[in-house]
N, C-alpha and C positions, 0 to 999 in steps of 0.2 A: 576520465577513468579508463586504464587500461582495458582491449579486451584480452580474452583467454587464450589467445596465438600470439599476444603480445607477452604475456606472461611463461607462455611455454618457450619462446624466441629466449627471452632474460632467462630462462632456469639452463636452457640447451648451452646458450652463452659463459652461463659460471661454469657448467658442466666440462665443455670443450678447453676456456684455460685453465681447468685443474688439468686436464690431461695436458695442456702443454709445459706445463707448470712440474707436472710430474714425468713427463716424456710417455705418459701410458699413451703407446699407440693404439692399443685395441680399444678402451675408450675414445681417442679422437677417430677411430676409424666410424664410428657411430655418431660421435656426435660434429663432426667439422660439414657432412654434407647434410646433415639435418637443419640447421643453422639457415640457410638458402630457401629450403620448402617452405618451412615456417612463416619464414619474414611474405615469401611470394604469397602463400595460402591469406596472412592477414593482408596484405594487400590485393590481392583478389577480394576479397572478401569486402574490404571496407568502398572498392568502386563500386559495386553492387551495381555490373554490369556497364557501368559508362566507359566504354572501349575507344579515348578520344585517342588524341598522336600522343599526348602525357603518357597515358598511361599505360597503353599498348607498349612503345617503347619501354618503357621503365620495366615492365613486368619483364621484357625481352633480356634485359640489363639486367636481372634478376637470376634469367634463366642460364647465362653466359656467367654469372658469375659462380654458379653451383659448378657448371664445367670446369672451371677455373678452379675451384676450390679442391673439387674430387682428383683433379690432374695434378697438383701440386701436393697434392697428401704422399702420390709415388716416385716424388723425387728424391734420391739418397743423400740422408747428410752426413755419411762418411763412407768410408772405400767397401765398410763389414756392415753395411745398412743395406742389406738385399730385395728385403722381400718387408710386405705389411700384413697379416693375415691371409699368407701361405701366397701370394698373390706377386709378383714379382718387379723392382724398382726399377726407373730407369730413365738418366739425367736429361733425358731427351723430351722426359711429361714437363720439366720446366719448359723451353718453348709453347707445349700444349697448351698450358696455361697460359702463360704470356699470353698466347692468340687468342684463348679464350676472353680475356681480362680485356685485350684491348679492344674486340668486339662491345666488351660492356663499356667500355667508354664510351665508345662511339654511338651507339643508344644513350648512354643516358645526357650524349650532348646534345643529340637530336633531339631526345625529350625535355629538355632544360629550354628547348627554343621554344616551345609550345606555352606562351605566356598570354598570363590575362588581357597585362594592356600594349597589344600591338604595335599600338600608333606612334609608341614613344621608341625612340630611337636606344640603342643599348648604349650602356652606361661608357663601356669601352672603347664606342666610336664617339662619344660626347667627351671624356675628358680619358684618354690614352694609358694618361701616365698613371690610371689605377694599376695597371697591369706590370707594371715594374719591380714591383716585390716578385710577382710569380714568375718572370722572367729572368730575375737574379738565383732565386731559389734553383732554377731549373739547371740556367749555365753553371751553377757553384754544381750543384751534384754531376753531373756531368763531365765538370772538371777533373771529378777525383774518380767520376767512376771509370769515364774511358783510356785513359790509360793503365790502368788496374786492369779491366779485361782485355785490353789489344795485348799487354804485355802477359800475357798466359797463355802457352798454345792450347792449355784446357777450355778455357774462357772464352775465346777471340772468336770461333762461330757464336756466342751471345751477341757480338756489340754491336750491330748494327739491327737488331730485334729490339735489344733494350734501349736504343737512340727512338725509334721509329715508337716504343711503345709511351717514352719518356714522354712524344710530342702527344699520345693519345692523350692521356692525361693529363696533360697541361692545357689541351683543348676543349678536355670535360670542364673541370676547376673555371675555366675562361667562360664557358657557356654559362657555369652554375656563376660566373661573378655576374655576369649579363643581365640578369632575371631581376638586378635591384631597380628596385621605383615602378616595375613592370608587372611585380605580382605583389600580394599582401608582405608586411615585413616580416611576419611569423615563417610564411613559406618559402623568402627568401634566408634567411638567418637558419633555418633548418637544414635547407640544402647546400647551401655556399659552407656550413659551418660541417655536415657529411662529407661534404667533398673532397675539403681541405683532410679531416680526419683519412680519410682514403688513400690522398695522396702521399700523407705521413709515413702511411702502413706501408706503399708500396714502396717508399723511399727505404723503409727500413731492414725489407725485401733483401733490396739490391745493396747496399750495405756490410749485411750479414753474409752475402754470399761471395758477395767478389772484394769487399775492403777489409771491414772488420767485425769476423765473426766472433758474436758474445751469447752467452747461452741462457739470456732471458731474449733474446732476439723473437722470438715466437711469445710468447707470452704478449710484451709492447703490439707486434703484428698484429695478433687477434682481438686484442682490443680494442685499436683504433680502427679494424675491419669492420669487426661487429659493431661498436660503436655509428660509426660512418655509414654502414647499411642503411642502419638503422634511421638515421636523422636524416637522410635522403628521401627514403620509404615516408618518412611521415611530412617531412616538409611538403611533397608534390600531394598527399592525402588533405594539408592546409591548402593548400591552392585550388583544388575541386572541391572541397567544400563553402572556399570563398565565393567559388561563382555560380552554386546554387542556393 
C-alpha cells in the first residue's frame, strides 16, 4: 500500500506534465521543484532513521537532483524566453544543472555499491559482455550528438561537459547493472529498471536541445524523470528492508 507522500509525489507528478503538456510555466514553477522534496521526505521517512552508505548517498542523490531540476527550470527555450516569474533566464543554468545531475550520479553510484551480498564478485567483472548494449547506446548517442554541438559556435562550450556527464551516467546505469545476484531481484529490477528510465530522460535532454528539437520533448523528459526517480527510491527501500 502506498504511503501519503507517495501519493502526493503521483498527484505533484500529473500535476507538473500538465504544465508541461500546457507550457503553463507558473504551474511548473511550483510544481517541478516540489517533485524532489516529496520523493526525499517519503524516503527519509520510510528509513526511519538507518543512515547506512545506501541511503545516505541516495538521499544526497536526491538532494542534487532538486538542484538540477530548479537550475534547469531557468534555462531559455527560445531567444524571447527571458524571464520565469519575473525572475530572470540564462542558458548558462544549463551547465548548472548538468553539474548538479552529474553529482547525482556519482552518489547514486556510490550508493548502488552498498549491496547486500558483498562476497560475490559484480556481474560485470564475471561475464563483461553484459555491458555492451550500454556501451553501444552510449557511442550511438554520442555519435550524433558531438558533432551537432562542436559544429555550433553556440553549442561547442556544451561538448565537453555533456561527454564527461555522458560518462557519469553511464557509470550510474553500470553500478545499478552490478547490484544483480548481489541484492534481492525486486531491489535489483527496481533500480536497474529507474536507472535505465533516467538515462532515457536524459538522453532526450540532449536530443531536444542540440539534434532534434520536438515539442512534446518535455513532456517524454518528465516522465521517464519522475518515473525513474521514482523506481530507484523504492528499489534501494526493497533492499533495507530485505535485510532487516
Amino acid at each position: 500500500m502506498l504511503k501519503p507522500l507517495e501519493y502526493l509525489y503521483i498527484i505533484t507528478a500529473v500535476v507538473e506534465i500538465y504544465a508541461e503538456a500546457t507550457q503553463n510555466e507558473v504551474v511548473r514553477f511550483f510544481s517541478k521543484p516540489l517533485l524532489m522534496v516529496l520523493l526525499l521526505a517519503f524516503y527519509v521517512q520510510s528509513i526511519s532513521g538507518n543512515w547506512s552508505k545506501l541511503n545516505k548517498f541516495l538521499a544526497a542523490s536526491l538532494v542534487f537532483s532538486w538542484f538540477g531540476d530548479v537550475a534547469l527550470m531557468f534555462v531559455p527555450k527560445a531567444l524571447d524566453d527571458v524571464s520565469v516569474m519575473g525572475l530572470p533566464k540564462n542558458p548558462n543554468f544549463f551547465l548548472v544543472g548538468l553539474a548538479a545531475f552529474l553529482v547525482a550520479h556519482m552518489f547514486y553510484a556510490i550508493s548502488f555499491s552498498d549491496v547486500s551480498d558483498k562476497n560475490k564478485a559484480p556481474i560485470m567483472r564475471r561475464k563483461f559482455w553484459v555491458a555492451i548494449p550500454l556501451v553501444i547506446y552510449m557511442v550511438t548517442l554520442l555519435f550524433y550528438l558531438v558533432p551537432s554541438i562542436s559544429g555550433n559556435p553556440l553549442t561547442k562550450p556544451f561538448l565537453v561537459p555533456v561527454i564527461i556527464y555522458s560518462g557519469a551516467i553511464a557509470t550510474m546505469v553500470a553500478f545499478a547493472l552490478n547490484r544483480y545476484s548481489r541484492v534481492n531481484d525486486k531491489s535489483f529490477a527496481l533500480v536497474f529498471g529507474g536507472a535505465l528510465l533516467f538515462m532515457f530522460s536524459d538522453s532526450i535532454i540532449a536530443i531536444n536541445k542540440f539534434l532534434y528539437p520536438f515539442e512534446s520533448a518535455g513532456i517524454f523528459i518528465m516522465v521517464l524523470y519522475i518515473a525513474g526517480q521514482y523506481f530507484i527510491a523504492k528499489g534501494a527501500l526493497q533492499q533495507y528492508k530485505n535485510e532487516n
